[in-house]
N, C-alpha and C positions, 0 to 999 in steps of 0.2 A: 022810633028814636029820632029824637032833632037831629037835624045836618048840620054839623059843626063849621062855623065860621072859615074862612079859608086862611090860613096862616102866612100873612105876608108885612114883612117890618121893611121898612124903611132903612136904607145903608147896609142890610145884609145880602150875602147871597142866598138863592132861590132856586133849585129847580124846578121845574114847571112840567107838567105834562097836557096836550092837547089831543083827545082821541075821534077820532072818525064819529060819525052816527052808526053806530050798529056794527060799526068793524070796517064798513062798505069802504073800496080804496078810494081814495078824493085826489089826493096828488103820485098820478101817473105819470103825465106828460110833462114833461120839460117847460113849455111855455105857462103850465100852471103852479110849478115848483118855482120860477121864476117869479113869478105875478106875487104869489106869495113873500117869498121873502122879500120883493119889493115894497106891498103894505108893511111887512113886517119893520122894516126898516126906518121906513118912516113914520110907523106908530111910535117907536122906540124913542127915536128921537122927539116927538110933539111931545110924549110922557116922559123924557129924562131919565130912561131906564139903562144902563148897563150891561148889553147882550155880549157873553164870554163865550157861549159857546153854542151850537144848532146843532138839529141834523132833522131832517124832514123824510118821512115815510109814507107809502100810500096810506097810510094808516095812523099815522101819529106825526107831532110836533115835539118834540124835546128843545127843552133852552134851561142853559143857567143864565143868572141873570141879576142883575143887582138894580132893583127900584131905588128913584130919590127921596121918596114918601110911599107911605102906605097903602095907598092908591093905586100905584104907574104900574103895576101890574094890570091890573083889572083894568083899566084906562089903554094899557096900549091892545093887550089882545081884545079887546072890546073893538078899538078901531081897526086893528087890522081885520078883525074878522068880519067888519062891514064893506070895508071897502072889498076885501078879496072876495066873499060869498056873492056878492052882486056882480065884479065880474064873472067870477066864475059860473054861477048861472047863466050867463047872459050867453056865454061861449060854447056853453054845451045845453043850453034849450030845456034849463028844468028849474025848478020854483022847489022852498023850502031849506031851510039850516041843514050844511054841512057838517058839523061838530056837534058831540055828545053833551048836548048842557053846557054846564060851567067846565070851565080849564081845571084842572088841579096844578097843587102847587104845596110848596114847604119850605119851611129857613132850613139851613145849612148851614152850623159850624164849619168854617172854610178850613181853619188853618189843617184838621186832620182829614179833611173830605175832598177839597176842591178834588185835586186830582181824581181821585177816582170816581168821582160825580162827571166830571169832565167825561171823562172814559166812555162811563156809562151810557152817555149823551151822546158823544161823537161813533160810539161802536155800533148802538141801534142798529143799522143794517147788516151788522153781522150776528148780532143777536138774533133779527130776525131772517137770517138767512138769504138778506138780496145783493149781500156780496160777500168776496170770499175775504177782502182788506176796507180798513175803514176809510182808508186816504183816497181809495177808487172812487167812491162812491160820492159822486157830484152834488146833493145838496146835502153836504155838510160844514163842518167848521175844521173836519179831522185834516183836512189835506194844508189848510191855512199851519195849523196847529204843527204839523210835519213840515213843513217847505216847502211845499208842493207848488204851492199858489196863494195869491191875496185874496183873500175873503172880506168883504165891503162891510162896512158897519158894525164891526166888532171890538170891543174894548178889553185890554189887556188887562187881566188879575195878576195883583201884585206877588198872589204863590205861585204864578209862572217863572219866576226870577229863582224859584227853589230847585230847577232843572239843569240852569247853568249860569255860569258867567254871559256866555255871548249868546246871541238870536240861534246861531249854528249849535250850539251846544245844547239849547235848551231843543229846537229843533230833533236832533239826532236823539237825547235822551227821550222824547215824546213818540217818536219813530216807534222805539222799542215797546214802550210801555204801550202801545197800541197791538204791535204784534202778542200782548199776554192777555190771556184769555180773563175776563174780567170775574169769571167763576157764575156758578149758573145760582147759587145759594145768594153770593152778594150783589148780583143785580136784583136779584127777585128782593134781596130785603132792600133797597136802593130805591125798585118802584113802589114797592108796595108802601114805603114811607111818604113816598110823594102824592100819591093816589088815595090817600086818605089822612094826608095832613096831618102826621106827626114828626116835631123836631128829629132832626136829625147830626147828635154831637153828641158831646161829653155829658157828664153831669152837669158838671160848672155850667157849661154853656146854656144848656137849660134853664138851669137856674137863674143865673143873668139875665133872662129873656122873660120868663113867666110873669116878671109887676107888669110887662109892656103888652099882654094881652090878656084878655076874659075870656080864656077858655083851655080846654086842658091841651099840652103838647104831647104827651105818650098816652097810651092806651091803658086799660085796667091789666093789671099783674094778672089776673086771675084768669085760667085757661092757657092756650095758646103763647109761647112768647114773645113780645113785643117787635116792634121793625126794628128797634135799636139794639135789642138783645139777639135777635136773629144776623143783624150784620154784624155786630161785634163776636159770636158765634164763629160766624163765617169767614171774618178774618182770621180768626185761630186755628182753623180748618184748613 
């Protein structure tokens, strides 16, 4: 079966997923998690991308993110991951691509999603079990996103304003919704949309989107049910 085109528009938001070669951990160490989001940063910016939200794992990259064109996706993780892959060799004495292929990636209807896209992104290490709070957990966006601290290079979505009147307010509401467990059904249909590029929203949404790309957004009805039917499922649940 053809590998379907990667689904990335222009002025929408995006989650993104970035997985290891093989599983194998790549960002352990501090000064490499750092290094990282330093290319990261300034890929983002050369591409004109919109980074709302991170969280880096020995194992995975998660970002939402809003491209200026169709391109600044593939453009920025294309440069960060030359610049960082070549330090990153260089510091621990070994040759060959750290990352699985290609990045994945997916539109997002924001208005019903951001947040718990958000979530989804900034919880990663409690999903996978390397802490017990997401605002602990040093490279992420969740502690920015709580009060904790300023996170460099981030651009604020405008359904963060759906949380509160003031910085505190939306702060403190963000707090909470980080202590609620994201549910094990709707992160799993969360990544599994991302990781095999189908939209992720309403009908409508869909709809609106489909003349702007040649190629299908949901999967075939038949078998199995879809990532959009599995999360809509699972918010009901």
């Amino acid at each position: 079966m053809a590998r379907l085109a990667r689904l990335c528009i222009a002025e929408h938001l995006h989650l993104v997923i970035q997985r290891s070669r093989g599983d194998e951990p790549v960002l352990t160490a501090a000064a490499d998690n750092d290094a990282y989001l330093a290319c990261l940063r300034q890929a983002a910016v050369a591409a004109n991308v919109a980074i709302h939200a991170f969280a880096l794992t020995p194992t995975q990259v998660r970002l939402l993110a809003t491209p200026s064109d169709d391109s600044g996706l593939g453009a920025m993780l294309q440069s960060a991951g030359r610049s960082f892959v070549a330090s990153y060799n260089r510091r621990h004495g070994r040759r060959g691509p750290l990352w699985d292929g290609r990045f994945h990636a997916t539109i997002i209807d924001a208005e019903p999603h951001f947040i718990e896209c958000m979530r989804f992104v900034e919880t990663a290490p409690v999903q996978m079990r390397l802490a017990e709070h997401a605002e602990k957990w040093p490279w992420s966006s969740a502690a920015h996103h709580s009060g904790r601290k300023v996170a460099a290079g981030l651009a604020e979505h405008r359904l963060l304003w759906a949380l509160g009147n003031t910085p505190f307010e939306r702060e403190m509401a963000y707090r909470r919704l980080l202590e609620l467990p994201l549910g094990e059904a709707r992160a799993s249909a969360i990544e599994s949309a991302a990781l095999r590029g189908w939209a992720l929203g309403t009908t409508g949404f869909i709809e609106s989107i489909a003349s702007l790309v040649n190629r299908r957004l949901l999967p075939s009805r038949r078998g199995r049910p879809t990532a959009g039917a599995r999360l809509n499922q699972a918010g009901r649940s």
